[in-house]
C-alpha positions as YAML, in Angstrom:
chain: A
units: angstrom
residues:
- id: 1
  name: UNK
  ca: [0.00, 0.00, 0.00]
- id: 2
  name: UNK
  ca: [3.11, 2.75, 0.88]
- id: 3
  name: UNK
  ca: [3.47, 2.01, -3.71]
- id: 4
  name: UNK
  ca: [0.51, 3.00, -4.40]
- id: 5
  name: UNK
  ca: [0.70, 6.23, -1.96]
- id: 6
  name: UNK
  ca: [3.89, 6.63, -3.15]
- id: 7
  name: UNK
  ca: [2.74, 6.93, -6.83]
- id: 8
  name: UNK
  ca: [-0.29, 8.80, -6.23]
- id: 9
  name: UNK
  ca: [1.86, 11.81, -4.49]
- id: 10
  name: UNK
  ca: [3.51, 12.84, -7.55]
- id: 11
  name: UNK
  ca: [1.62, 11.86, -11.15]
- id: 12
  name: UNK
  ca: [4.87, 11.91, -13.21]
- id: 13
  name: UNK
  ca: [6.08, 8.92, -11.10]
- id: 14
  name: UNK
  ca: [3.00, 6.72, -12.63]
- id: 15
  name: UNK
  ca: [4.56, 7.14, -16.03]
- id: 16
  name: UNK
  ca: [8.32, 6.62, -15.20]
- id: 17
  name: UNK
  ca: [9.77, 3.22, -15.86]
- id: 18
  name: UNK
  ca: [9.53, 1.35, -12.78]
- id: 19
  name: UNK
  ca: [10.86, -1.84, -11.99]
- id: 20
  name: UNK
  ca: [7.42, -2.32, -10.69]
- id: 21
  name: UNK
  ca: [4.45, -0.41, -12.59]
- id: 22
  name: UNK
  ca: [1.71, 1.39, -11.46]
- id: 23
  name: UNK
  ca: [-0.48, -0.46, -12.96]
- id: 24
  name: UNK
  ca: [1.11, -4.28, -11.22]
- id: 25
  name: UNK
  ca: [0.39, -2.00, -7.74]
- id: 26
  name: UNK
  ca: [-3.22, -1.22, -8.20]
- id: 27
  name: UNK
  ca: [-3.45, -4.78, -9.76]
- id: 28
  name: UNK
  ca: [-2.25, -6.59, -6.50]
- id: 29
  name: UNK
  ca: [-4.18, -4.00, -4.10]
- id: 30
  name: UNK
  ca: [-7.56, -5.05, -6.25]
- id: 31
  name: UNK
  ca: [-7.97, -1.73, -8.08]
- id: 32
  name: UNK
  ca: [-8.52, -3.27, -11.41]
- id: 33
  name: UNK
  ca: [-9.97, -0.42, -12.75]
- id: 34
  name: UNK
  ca: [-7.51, 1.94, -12.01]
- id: 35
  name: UNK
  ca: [-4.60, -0.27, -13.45]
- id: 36
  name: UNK
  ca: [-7.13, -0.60, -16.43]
- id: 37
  name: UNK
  ca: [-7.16, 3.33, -16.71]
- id: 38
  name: UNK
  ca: [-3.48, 3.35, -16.49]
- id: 39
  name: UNK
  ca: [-2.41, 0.60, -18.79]
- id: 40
  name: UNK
  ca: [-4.74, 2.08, -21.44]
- id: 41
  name: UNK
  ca: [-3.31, 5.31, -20.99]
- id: 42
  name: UNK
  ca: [-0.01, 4.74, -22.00]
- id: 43
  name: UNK
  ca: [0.94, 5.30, -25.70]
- id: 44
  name: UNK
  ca: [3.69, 2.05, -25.82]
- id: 45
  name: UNK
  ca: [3.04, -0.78, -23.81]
- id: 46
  name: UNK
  ca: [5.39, -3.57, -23.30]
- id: 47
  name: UNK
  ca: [4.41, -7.33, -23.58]
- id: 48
  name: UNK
  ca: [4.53, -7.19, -19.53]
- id: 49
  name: UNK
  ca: [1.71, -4.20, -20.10]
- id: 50
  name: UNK
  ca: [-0.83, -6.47, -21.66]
- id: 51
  name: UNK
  ca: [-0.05, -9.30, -19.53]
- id: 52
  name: UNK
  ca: [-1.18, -7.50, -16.65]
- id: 53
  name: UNK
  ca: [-4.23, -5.91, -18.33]
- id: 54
  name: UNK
  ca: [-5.68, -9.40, -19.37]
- id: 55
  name: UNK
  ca: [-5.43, -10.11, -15.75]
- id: 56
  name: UNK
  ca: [-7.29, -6.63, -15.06]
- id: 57
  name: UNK
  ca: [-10.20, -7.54, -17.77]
- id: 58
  name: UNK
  ca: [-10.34, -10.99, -16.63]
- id: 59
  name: UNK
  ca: [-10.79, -9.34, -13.10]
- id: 60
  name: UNK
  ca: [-13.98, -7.10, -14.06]
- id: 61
  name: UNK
  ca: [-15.03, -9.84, -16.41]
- id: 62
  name: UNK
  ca: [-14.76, -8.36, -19.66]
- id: 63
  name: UNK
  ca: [-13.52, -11.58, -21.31]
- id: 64
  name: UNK
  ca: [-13.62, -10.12, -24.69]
- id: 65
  name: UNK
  ca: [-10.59, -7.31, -23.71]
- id: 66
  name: UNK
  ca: [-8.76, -10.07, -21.82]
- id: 67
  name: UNK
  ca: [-8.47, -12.39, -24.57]
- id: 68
  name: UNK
  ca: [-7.24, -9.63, -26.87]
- id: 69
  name: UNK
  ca: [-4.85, -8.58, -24.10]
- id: 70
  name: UNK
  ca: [-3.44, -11.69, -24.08]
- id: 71
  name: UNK
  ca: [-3.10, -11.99, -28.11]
- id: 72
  name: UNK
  ca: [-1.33, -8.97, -27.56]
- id: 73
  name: UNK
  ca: [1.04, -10.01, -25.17]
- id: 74
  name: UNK
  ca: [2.05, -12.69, -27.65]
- id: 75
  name: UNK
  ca: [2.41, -10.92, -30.63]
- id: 76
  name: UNK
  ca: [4.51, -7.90, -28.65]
- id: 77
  name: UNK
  ca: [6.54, -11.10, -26.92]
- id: 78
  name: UNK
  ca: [10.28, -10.26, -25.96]
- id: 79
  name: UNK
  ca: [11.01, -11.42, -22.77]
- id: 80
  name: UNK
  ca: [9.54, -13.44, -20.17]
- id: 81
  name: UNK
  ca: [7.20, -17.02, -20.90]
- id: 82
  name: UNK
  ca: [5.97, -17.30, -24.12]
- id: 83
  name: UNK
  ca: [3.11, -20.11, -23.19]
- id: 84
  name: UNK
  ca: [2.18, -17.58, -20.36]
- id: 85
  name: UNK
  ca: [-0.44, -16.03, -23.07]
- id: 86
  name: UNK
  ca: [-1.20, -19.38, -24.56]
- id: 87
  name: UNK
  ca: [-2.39, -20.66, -21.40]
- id: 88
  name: UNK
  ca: [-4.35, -17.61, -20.15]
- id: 89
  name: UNK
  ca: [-6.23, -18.16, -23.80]
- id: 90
  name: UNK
  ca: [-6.79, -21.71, -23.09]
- id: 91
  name: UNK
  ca: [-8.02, -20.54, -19.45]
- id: 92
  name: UNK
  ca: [-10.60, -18.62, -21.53]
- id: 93
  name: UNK
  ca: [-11.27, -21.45, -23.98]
- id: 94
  name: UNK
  ca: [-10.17, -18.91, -27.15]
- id: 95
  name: UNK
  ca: [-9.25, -21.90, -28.82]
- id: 96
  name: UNK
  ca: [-10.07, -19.89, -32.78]
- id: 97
  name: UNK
  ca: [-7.29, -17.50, -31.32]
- id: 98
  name: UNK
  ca: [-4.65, -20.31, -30.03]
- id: 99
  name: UNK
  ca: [-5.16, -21.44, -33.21]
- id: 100
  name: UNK
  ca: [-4.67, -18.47, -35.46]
- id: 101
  name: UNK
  ca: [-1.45, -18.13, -33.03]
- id: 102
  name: UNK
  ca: [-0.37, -21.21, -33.68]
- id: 103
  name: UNK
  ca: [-0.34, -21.41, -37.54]
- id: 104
  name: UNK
  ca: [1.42, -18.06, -37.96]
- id: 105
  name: UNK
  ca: [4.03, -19.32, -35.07]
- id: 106
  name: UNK
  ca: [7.20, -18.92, -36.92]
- id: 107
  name: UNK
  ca: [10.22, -18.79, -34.93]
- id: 108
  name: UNK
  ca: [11.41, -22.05, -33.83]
- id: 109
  name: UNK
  ca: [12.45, -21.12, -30.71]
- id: 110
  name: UNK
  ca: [8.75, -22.62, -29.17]
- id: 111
  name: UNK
  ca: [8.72, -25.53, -31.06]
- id: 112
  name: UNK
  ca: [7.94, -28.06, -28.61]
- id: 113
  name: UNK
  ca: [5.22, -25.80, -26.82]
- id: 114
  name: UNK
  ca: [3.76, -25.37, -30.51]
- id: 115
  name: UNK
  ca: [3.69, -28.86, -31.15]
- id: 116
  name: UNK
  ca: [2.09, -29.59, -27.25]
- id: 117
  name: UNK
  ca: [-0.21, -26.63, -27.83]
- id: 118
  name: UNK
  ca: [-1.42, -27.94, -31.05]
- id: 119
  name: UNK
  ca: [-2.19, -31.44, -29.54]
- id: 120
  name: UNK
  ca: [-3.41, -30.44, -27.13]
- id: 121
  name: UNK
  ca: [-6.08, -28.05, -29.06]
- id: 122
  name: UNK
  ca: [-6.29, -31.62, -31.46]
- id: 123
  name: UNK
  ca: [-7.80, -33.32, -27.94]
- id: 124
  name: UNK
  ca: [-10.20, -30.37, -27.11]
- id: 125
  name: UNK
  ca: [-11.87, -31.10, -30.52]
- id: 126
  name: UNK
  ca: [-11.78, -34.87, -29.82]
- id: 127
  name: UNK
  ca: [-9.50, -35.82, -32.21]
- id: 128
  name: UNK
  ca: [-7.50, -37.83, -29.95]
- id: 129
  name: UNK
  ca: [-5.78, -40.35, -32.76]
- id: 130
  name: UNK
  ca: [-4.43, -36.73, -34.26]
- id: 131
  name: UNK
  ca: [-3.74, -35.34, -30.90]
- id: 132
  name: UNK
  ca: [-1.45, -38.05, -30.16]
- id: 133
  name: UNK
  ca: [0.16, -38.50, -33.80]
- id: 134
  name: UNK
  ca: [1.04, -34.96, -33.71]
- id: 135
  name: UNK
  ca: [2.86, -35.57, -30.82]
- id: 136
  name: UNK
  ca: [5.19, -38.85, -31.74]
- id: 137
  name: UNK
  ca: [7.83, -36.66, -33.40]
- id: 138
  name: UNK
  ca: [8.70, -35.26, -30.33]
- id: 139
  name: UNK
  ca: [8.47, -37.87, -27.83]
- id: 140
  name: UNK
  ca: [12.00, -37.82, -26.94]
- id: 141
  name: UNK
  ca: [11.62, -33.68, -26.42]
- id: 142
  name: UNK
  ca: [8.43, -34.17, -24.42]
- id: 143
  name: UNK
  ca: [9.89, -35.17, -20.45]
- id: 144
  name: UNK
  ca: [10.01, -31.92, -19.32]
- id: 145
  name: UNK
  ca: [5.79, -31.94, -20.38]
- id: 146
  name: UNK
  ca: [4.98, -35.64, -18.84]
- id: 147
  name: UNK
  ca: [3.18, -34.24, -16.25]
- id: 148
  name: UNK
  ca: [1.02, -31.60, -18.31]
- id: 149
  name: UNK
  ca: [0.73, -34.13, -21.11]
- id: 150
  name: UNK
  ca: [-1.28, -36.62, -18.22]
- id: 151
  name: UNK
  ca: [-3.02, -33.63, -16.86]
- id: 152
  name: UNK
  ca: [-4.38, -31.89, -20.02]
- id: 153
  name: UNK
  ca: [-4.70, -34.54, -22.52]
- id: 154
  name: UNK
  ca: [-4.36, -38.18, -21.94]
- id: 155
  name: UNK
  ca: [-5.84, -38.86, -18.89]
...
């Protein structure tokens, strides 16, 4: 709480760069709205930005600006996890938008969370013989996944 008084002394200090935002403040003290207000407001927003927002929508439940937050953070994606956004969208059941990610994926640096978000989007529509051929390829690349592989598709 001695942030967000902190913040709300001087107004320049909202727009600074902060190790942590304004907005991440009134997010964690429940003030979705005003972190809504203030992510909004600023003219360049960092993939971070519409991470954070999503949460804010999701929050108020405006499910339509969370989902587009969250397409957002992906396609402004520098730092940070990349499935992050992927599995806020699956939270949300966007599955038309996972998909539309998916297929214009190019960089191969996410290839094996491609290839496990595909399957696993392959299951959803019950096309489990798919699902599971899509994944033999990359059996060998798959440990670290075991567990969310059990969990979200096969059993």
């Amino acid at each position: 709480a001695w942030l967000y008084d902190y913040y709300n002394k001087d107004e320049e200090r909202k727009s600074k760069l902060n190790t942590i935002s304004y907005g991440k403040v009134c997010f964690n003290l429940n003030k979705y709205d005003e972190a809504i207000n203030f992510y909004e407001s600023k003219e360049v927003k960092g993939n971070n930005d519409f991470f954070v927002l999503g949460e804010c929508y999701e929050k108020t439940n405006d499910i339509k600006n969370a989902i587009q937050c969250y397409k957002n953070y992906y396609n402004n994606f520098s730092s940070g996890n990349w499935k992050d956004g992927i599995n806020k969208l699956f939270d949300l059941r966007a599955y038309s938008e996972i998909n539309h990610i998916l297929k214009n994926e190019k960089s191969n640096l996410h290839i094996v969370e491609k290839v496990f978000f595909e399957a696993k989007i392959l299951c959803i529509e019950k096309q489990y013989k798919d699902s599971i051929n899509h994944l033999s390829g990359l059996i060998d690349k798959l440990q670290s996944y075991q567990n969310d592989l059990k969990k979200d598709i096969y059993f």
